[in-house]
MIDO-860573 format. One record per residue: x, y, z of N, C-alpha, C in turn; residue number from 1; residue in three letters. Coordinates in steps of 0.05 Angstrom, whole numbers. Layout:
// MIDO-860573
 n.east n.north   n.up ca.east ca.north  ca.up c.east c.north   c.up   n res
      X       Y      Z       X        Y      Z      X       Y      Z NUM ALA
...
***
This chain:
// MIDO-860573
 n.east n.north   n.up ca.east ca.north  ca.up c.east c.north   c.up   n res
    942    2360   2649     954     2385   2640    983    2387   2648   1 UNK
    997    2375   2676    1009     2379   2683   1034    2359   2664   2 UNK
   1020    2344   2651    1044     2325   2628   1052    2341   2612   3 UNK
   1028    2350   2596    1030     2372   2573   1058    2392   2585   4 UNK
   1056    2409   2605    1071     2427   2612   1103    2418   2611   5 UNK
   1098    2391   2621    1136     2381   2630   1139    2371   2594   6 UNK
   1121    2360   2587    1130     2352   2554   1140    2377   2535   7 UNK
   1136    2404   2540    1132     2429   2531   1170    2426   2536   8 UNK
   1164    2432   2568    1189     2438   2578   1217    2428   2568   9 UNK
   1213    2396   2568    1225     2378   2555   1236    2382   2534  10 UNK
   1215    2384   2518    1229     2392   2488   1239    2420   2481  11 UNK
   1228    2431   2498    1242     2467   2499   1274    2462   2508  12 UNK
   1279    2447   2531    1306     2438   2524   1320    2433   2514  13 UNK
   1311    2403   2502    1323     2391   2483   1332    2410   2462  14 UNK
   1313    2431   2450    1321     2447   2425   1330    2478   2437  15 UNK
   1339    2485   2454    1358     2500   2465   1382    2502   2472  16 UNK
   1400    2519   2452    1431     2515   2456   1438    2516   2488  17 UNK
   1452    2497   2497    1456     2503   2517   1448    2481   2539  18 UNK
   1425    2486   2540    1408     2460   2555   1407    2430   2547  19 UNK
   1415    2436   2518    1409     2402   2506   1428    2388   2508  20 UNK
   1448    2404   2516    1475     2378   2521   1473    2369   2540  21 UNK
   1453    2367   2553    1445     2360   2586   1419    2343   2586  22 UNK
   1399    2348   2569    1378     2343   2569   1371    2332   2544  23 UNK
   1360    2297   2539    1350     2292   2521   1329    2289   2510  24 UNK
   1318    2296   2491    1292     2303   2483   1281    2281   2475  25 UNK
   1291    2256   2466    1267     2231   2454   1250    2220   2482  26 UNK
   1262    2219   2507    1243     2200   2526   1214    2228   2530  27 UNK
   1212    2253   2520    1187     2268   2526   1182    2262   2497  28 UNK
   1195    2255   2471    1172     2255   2453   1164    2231   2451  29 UNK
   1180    2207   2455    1167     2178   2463   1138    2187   2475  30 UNK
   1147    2203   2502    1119     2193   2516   1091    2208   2512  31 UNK
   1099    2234   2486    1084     2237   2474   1058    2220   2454  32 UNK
   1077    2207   2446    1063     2183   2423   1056    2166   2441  33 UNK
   1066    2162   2470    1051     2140   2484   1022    2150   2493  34 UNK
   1024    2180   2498     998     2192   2506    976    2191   2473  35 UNK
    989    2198   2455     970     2204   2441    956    2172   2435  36 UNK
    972    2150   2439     952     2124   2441    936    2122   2463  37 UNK
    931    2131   2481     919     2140   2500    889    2159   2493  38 UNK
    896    2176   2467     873     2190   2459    883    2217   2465  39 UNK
    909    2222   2475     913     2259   2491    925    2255   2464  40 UNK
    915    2290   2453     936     2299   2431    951    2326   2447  41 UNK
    945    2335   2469     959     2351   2478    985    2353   2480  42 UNK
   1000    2324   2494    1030     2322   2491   1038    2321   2463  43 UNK
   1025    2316   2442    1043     2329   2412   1041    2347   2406  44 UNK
   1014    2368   2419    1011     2392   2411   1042    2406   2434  45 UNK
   1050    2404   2456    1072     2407   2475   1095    2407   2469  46 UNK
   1107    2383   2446    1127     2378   2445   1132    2393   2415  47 UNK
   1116    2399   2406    1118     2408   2384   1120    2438   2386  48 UNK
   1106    2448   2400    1113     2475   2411   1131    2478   2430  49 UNK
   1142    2470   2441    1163     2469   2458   1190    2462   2448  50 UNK
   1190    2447   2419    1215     2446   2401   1224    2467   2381  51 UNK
   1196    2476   2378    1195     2512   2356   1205    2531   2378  52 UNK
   1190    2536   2401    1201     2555   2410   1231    2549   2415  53 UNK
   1241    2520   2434    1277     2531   2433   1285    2534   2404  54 UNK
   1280    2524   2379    1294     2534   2350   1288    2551   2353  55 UNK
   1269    2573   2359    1264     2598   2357   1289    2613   2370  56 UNK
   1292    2603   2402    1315     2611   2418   1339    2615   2413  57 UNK
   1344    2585   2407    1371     2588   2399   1387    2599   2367  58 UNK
   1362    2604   2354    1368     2620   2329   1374    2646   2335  59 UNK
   1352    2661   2359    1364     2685   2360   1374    2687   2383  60 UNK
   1391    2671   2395    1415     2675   2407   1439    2677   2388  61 UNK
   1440    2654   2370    1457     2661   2349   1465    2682   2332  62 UNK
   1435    2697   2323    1439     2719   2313   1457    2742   2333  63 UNK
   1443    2744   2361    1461     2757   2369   1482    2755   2380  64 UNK
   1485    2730   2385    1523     2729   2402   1538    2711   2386  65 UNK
   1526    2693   2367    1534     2677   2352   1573    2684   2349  66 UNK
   1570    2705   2327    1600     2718   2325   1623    2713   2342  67 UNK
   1604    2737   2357    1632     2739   2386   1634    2713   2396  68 UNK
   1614    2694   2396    1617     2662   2407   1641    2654   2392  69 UNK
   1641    2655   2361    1646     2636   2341   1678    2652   2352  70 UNK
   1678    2681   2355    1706     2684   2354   1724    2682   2377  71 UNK
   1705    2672   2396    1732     2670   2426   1734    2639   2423  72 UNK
   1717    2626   2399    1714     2596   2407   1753    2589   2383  73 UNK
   1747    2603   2370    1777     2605   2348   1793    2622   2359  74 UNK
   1800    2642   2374    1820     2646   2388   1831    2621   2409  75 UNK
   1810    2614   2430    1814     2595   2442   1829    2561   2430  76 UNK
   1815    2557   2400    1818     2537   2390   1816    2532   2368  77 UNK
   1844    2542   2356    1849     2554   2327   1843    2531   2310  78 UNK
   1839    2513   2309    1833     2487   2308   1803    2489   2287  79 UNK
   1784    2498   2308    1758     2507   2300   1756    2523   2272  80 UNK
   1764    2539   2271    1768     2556   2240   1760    2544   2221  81 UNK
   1769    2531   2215    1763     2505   2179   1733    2500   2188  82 UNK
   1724    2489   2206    1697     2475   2207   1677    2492   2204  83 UNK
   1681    2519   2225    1668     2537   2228   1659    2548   2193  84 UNK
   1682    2548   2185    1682     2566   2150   1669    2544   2132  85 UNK
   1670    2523   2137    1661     2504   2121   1626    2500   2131  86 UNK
   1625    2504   2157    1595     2507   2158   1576    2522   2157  87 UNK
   1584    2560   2154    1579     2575   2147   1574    2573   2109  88 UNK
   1589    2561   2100    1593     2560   2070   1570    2534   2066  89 UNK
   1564    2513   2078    1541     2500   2080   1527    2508   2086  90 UNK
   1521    2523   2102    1491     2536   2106   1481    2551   2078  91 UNK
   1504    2575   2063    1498     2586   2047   1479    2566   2025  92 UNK
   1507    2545   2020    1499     2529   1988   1473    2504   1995  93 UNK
   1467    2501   2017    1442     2484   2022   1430    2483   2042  94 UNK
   1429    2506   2062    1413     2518   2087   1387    2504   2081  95 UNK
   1372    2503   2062    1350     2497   2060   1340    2460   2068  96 UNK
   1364    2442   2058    1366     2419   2071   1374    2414   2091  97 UNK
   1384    2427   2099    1414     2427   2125   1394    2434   2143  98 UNK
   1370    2452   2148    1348     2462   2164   1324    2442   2173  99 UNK
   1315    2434   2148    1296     2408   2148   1304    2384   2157 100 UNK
   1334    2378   2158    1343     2346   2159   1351    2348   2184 101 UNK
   1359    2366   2196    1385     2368   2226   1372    2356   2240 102 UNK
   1348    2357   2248    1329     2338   2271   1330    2308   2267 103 UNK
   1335    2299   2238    1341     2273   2237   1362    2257   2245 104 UNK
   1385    2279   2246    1417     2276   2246   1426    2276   2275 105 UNK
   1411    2268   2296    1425     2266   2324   1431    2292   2334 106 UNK
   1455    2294   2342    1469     2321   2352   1479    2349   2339 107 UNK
   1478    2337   2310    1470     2358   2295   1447    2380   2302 108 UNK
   1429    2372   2306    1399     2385   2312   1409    2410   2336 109 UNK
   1429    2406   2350    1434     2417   2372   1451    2444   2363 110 UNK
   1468    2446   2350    1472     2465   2339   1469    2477   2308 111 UNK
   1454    2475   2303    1436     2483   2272   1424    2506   2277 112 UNK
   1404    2509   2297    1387     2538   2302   1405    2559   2309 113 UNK
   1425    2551   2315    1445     2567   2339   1460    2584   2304 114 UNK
   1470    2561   2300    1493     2565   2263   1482    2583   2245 115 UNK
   1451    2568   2249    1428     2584   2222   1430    2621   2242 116 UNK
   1423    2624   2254    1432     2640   2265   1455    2665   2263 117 UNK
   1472    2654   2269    1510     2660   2276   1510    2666   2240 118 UNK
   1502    2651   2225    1506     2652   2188   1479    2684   2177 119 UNK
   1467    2683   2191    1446     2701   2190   1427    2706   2157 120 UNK
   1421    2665   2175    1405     2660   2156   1375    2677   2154 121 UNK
   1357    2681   2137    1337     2698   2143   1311    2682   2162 122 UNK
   1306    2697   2189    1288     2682   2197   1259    2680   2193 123 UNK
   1252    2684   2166    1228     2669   2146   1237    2642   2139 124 UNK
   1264    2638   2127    1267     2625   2116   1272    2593   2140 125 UNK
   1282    2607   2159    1285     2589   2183   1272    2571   2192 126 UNK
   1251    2593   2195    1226     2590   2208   1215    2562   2190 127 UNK
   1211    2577   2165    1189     2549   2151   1210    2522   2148 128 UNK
   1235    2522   2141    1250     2499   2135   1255    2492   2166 129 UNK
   1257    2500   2184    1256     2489   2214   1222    2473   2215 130 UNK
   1207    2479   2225    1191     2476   2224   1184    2449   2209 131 UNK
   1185    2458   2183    1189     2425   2166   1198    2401   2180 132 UNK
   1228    2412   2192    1246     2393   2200   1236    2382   2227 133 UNK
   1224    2399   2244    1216     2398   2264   1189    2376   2272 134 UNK
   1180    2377   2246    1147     2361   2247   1161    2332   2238 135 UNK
   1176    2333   2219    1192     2312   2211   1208    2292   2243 136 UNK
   1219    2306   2250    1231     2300   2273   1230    2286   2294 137 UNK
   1213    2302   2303    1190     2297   2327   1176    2276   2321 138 UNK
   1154    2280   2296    1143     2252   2277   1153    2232   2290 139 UNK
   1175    2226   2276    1190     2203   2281   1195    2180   2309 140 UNK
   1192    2200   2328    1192     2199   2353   1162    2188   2363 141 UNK
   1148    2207   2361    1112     2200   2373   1108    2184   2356 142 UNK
   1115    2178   2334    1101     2148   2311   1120    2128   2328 143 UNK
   1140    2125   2343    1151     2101   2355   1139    2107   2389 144 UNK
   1136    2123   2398    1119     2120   2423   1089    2110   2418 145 UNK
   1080    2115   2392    1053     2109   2394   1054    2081   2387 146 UNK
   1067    2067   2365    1065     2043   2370   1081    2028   2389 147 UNK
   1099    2035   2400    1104     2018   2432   1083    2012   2448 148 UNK
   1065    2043   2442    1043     2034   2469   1027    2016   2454 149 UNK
   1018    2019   2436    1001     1997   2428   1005    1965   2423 150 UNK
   1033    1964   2428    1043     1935   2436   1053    1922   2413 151 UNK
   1077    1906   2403    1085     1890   2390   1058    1882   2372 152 UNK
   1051    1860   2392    1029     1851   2372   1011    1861   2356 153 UNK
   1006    1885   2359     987     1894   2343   1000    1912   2315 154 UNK
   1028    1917   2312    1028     1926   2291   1054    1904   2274 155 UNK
   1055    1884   2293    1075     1862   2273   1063    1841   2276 156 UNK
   1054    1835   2245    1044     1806   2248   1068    1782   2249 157 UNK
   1061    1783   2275    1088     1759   2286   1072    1729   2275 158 UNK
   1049    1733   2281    1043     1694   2270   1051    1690   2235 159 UNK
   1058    1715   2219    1051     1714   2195   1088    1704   2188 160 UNK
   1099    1727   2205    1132     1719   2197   1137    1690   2203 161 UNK
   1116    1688   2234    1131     1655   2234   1134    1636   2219 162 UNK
   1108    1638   2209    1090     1624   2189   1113    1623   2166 163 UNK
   1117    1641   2157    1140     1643   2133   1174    1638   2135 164 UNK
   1184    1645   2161    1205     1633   2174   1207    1596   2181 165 UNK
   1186    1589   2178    1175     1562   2181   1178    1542   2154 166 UNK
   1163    1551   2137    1160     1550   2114   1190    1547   2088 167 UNK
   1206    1572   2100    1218     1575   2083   1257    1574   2097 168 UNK
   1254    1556   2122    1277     1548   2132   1294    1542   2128 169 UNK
   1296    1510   2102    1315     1506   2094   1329    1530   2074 170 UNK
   1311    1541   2054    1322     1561   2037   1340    1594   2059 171 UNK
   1324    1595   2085    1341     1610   2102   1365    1592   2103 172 UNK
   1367    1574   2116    1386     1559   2121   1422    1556   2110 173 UNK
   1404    1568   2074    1424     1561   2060   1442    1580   2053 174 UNK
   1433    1610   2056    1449     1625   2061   1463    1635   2074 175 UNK
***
């Protein structure tokens, strides 16, 4: 139980503005997918709730300080302005992809809940295109911890490539 809890925690980081520039979230969902070859579905039930609730977080932190963030961040660094307006104007014309995909996109993911937020996007709409993105995400992660643990060999047939790397040498060769 006590994995479950730190895997929770983990990913409650990872997807909380603030914490995640500090804390990375793939080595708890790796070892999610390593547990669930193990037979525990608890660490994906963990990491999965532990990544909704920080989107949850840092959406409505956004909603409420988002602004005054966005505006001492452009006083400070007038610089910021263009991006800021340009990603506000992205959220409008495709929030709905921009929500589902950010977890795929690296460091993106880190400020999306915060933006969706600050843009005051509706949180129905959040909610389910997060979410999406979030199962998507994560996915990705526990499907490569689960086959790590189950070992090379068993999901690449290595005798089969040889076999055909063998076979078909000279024609490698020639390219």
């Amino acid at each position: 139980m006590l994995e479950a809890i730190s895997l929770f925690f983990g990913a409650f980081l990872d997807a909380t503005i603030g914490p995640n520039l500090f804390v990375p979230g793939e080595p708890f969902l790796l070892a999610a997918g390593y547990q669930l070859h193990q037979g525990v579905i608890w660490g994906v039930v963990a990491v999965l709730l532990g990544g909704w609730v920080g989107d949850q977080l840092s959406y409505f932190i956004g909603k409420r300080s988002g602004s005054k963030a966005q505006k001492k961040l452009i006083r400070w660094q007038a610089k910021t302005r263009r991006p800021i307006a340009r990603c506000r104007l992205l959220m409008k014309k495709r929030g709905n992809a921009i929500l589902i995909f950010a977890r795929l996109l690296g460091p993106v993911a880190w400020v999306v809940p915060f933006m969706a937020g600050t843009a005051n996007v509706s949180w129905k709409r959040f909610t389910v295109c997060s979410s999406i993105g979030l199962i998507l995400g994560v996915g990705q992660f526990v499907v490569a911890g689960y086959l790590l643990a189950a070992g090379l060999n068993t999901w690449i047939p290595l005798d089969s490539i040889k076999f055909i790397l063998v076979e078909h040498k000279l024609l490698i060769a020639s390219v």
